[in-house]
Every structure is written in C-alpha cells, then in structure tokens.
N, C-alpha and C positions, 0 to 999 in steps of 0.2 A: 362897552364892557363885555367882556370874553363869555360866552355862554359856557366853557367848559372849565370846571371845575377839579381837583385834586381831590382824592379820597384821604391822602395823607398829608403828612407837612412836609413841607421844601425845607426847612431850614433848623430842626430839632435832631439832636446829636442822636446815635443812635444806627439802625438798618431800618426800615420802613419798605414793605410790599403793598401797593394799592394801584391805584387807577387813576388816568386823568378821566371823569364821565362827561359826556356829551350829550344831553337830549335830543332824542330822537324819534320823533312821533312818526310811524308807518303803519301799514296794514298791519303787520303781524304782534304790534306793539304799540297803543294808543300811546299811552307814554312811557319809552323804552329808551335807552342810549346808549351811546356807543361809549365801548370802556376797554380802556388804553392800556395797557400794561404799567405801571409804573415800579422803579427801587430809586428810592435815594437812600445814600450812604453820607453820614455825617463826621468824621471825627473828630481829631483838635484843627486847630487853627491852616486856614493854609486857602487855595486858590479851589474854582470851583472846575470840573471838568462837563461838560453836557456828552452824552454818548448816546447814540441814534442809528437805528437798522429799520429794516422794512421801509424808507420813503417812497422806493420801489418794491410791492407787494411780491414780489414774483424772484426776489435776489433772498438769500438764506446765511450767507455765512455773518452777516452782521446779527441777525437775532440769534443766531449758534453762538456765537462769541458772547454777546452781551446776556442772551440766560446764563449761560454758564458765570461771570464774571458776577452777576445779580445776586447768583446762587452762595459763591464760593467767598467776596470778603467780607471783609469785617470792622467796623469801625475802627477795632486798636491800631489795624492796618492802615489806614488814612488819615492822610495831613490835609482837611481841606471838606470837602463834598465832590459826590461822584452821584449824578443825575443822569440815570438809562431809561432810556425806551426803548427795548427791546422792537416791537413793531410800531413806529412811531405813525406807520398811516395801516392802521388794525384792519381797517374794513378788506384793503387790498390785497394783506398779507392771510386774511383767511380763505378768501376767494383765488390766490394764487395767482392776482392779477397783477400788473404794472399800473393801471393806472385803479380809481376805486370805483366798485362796482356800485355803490352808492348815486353816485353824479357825475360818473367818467371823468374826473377832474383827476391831471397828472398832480400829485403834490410837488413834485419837484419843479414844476412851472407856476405855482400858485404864491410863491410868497411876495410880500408879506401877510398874502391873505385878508381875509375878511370878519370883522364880529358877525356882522348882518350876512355873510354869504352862504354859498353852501356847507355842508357836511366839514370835506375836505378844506375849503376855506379856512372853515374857523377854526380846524386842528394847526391849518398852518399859522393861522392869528395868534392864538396861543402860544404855541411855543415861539413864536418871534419877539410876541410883545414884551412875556411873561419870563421863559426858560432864557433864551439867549441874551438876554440882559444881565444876568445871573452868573454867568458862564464866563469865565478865561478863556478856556481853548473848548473847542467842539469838536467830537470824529464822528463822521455819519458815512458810514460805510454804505458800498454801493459795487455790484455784479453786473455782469450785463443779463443778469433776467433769464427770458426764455426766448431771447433773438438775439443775441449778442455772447462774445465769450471774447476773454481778456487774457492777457498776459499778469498775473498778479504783482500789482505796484498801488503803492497809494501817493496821492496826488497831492499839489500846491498849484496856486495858481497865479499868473503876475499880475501886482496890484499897484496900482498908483504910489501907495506908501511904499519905502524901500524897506522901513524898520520893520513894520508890520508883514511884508513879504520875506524878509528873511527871518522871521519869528516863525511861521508859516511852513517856508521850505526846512527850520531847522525840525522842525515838529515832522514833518513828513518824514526824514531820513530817520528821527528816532523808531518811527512806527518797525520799521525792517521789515517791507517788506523786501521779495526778490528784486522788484524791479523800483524804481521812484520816479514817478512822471511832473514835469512840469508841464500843465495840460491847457489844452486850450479848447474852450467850449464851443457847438456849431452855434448856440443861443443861450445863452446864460441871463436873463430876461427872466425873472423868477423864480427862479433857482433857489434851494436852503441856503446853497454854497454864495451865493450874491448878499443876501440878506446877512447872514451871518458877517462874513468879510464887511459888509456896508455901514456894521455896528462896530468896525473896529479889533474884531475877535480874532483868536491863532484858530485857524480853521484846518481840517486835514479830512479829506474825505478818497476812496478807494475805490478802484474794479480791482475783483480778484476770482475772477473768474467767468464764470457765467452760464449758459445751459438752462434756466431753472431748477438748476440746483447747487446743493455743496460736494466738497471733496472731501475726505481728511487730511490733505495737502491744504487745502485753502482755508477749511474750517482752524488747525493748527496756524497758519500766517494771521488768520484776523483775530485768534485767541491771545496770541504773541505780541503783535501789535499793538491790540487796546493798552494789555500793561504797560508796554513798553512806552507810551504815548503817556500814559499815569504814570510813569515813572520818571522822563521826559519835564513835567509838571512839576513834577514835587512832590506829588499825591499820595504817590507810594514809594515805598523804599527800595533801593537794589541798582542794579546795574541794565541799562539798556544794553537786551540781548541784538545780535547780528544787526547793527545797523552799517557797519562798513561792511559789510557782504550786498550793500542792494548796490545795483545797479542805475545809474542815472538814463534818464531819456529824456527827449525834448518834442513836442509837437511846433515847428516853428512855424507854422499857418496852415492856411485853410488847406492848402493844397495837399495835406494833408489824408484832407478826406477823402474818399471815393464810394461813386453811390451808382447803382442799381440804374440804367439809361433803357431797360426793359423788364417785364415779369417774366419768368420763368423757373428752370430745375437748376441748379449753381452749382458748376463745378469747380473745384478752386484748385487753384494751379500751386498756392504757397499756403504753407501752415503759420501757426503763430509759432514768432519770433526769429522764423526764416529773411535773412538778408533777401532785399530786391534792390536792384536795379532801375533807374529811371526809362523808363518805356518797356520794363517785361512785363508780361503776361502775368497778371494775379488772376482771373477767375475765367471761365468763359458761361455766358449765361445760354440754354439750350431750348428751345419751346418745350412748353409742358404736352399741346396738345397736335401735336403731328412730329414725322420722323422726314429724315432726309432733308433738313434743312440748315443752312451753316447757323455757327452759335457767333454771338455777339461776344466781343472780345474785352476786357477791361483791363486796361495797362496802367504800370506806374506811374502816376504824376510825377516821383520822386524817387530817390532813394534814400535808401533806411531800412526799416525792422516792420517785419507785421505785429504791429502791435494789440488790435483789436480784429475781429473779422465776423460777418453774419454767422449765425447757428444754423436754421434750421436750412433745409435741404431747399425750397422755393424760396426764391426770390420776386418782390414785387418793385416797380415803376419806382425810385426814389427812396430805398433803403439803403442804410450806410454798409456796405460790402466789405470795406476794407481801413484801416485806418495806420498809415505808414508812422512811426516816432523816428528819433536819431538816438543813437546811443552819444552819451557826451561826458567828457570830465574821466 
C-alpha cells in the first residue's frame, strides 16, 4: 500500500487544488512530508487526461503550461477529468535539479517504482499504481534540462501494438508542436513513458527546449499543446490549433546518437536544426587545460537534422553531443 496520500479527491465533480503528501521524516522535520502540487478538474461525463511536468526537476516549460492551465479552467469546460501535477517529482523541481536531491534517484528511470522504496520511488509508485490507471491519455512534458536543448517537438514512440501506436502518434501531431518526433530511447528501462505505454495508455510526452529554462516561444508551444492534446480527447471543446504546421522526424537508430569520446571545451561546428551530412564535422572537442594541442573531431554518423545537441560549454568522457533525426512524410 502507497504511503502517499491525496489531500483532495480524484474523482468528485468540481476544481479541487491540494497535494499528493508523502511522509518524510528528516533532520529538519521529525515528521515532515513532502507535498506534491495537485488540481484535478472534474466535469460531465467523458475520458480522463493525466498531465505531468517536472519528472525532470531542472525542465520548466511543463509546470509553465500546466500552472497556468490549473489556474485558468473550469469544470463547465470539461467533458471528462483533467489530473495535473504540475511538478510531479517536487523535491527536484525546487532544488533545480534533474534528478532529486532527496536520494539522487532519476524519476524517469525509477518506474514503476516502489511502496517500500525511496522517496522518489514511492512518488513514482503512486502515480503508476494509482493515477495511470485512471488516465486515457497521459502528456508529461519534458526539456532537455540544463545540459541538453532541443528542437521543439513532442514525441511517440514505436510500440508492439499498431492500434495503440497509432492512437499515440495521432495524439502527438494533435499537440502541434513545430517539429513531431518519432523517438527512439538510448534506455527506456524505467521510464514514466514505458510504464504508462506498458498499461496500455495514448501517451505523448516532449523536448521543447532546453538550457534550464523556458522561452516564451516554448512556454506559448507547451501552453498550446496541453489544450490541444484535451481537445484531441474530447475533454475540451474547440478546434485543434496548428497541427498540420508540425513537421515530422524520424530517429531511425542508435546511430543516431553521438557522444563525447573525451572531456573538454566544445566547440560545435552545426546548430540545431542545421542539415548535416554523413561524415561532416559536428563539433570538435578542445582540452580545457593546455593550449597548442589539436582538438578531437566528432563526425556524422549520418545524415539528417540536428535535432538535439549538449548545452553547456564543457564537455565530459560520454555525454550525448549531438543527436542527428530525419525529417520524413
């Protein structure tokens, strides 16, 4: 049985603002817990949507979107329930980390998590055992943080089921963002995005940016989106805005990726969304701590688009550098 609890109810018609709480016995807090943001929106009849930001503490535009959306409906608006967690792993997203300061534990590699586990565990226990069960479709938005920055697309992913995948890919294109990736994971091994899909769910999760922070470029695509996605559903009424404006891409394997074969200062030879070439020059890595020595070179596996590429200015031994898509369709 789940140690974390709801302040409010799940399923009484209505707007409701409370907390999922967590006990949490520490120094500064004999018996303290950790307490989750919660809104659930109830109104007539209709399918359920789960909505989720912060899994990675350190990405913003999903709890931008989802306060604002917490803030702004209204039950007469909704055919259905609309269950947000604006920061759904809190510890991480106040400390401004990726993974939680609490137990170092990545949430996005912890599901389905644990009752008896850590911290992060049993948030992820919770919502797997309890919310996603609950849920029709699920968006759980996602940035690349404060080491990674993205081309803004939200994602599907290929699944064993055909129907279930193309329930999936149709929900991705409703979100509109600019780009729509069909994406393909380096380990997808505990993932929200595994667990939920494993349940059967229309899943749709996003990079839309990244830096450790937001835009008003990206904050406006993931405000857009979320409706769009509830509207997509059933949930809300209206017309899905620019979904034939996004662009397709394709991640068609590993090769894909390209990663860091030393530490040092990174220079990049292509920005995002510049064509490359198979064997040009994406980055050359330079030592951080002497001069006069040649820099290591990192070429295309492939050709395609910069889809994703590292943030910060250092580069270490086996960081993802660069990450080539195809544009398709």
């Amino acid at each position: 049985m789940s140690a974390v609890t709801p302040t409010i109810p799940l399923d009484q018609p209505g707007k409701h603002h409370g907390f999922l709480r967590l006990p949490y016995s520490r120094n500064d807090s004999a018996w303290g817990s950790v307490m989750i943001p919660l809104t659930v929106i109830v109104g007539s009849a209709g399918p359920t949507a789960l909505l989720t930001g912060a899994n990675h503490g350190d990405e913003y535009e999903g709890p931008i979107a989802l306060q604002q959306l917490a803030w702004e409906l209204e039950p007469a608006q909704v055919a259905g329930r609309i269950i947000i967690l604006p920061t759904m792993n809190a510890p991480a997203f106040r400390a401004g980390t990726r993974v939680s300061p609490i137990d170092q534990v990545n949430m996005n590699r912890c599901f389905p998590g644990r009752a008896d586990g850590s911290v992060t565990q049993k948030i992820a226990h919770y919502i797997d055992s309890v919310l996603v069960p609950l849920a029709d479709v699920v968006l759980d938005y996602h940035s690349g943080g404060k080491t990674l920055d993205f081309l803004p697309y939200a994602a599907a992913h290929y699944l064993d089921d055909a129907d279930q995948q193309a329930a999936c890919v149709a929900a991705m294109r409703a979100f509109g963002a600019p780009w729509s990736m069909m994406m393909r994971e380096i380990d997808a091994v505990g993932m929200f995005d595994t667990a939920v899909e494993g349940q059967g769910k229309v899943f749709v999760t996003t990079e839309l940016g990244g830096g450790g922070t937001a835009t008003a470029a990206s904050a406006r695509i993931a405000i857009r989106g979320a409706r769009n996605v509830l509207r997509h559903a059933g949930i809300l009424s209206g017309a899905v805005e620019g979904a034939g404006d996004s662009r397709m891409l394709d991640m068609p394997g590993d090769e894909c990726f390209h990663f860091a074969p030393c530490d040092g200062l990174l220079h990049p030879l292509a920005d995002l969304g510049d064509p490359v070439a198979e064997g040009q020059p994406l980055a050359q890595i330079w030592p951080a701590d002497r001069s006069g020595v040649a820099p290591v070179t990192v070429t295309a596996n492939r050709a395609g688009l910069i889809a994703a590429r590292h943030f910060p200015g250092l580069v270490q031994s086996g960081d993802c550098l660069a990450v080539i898509a195809v544009e398709v369709g």
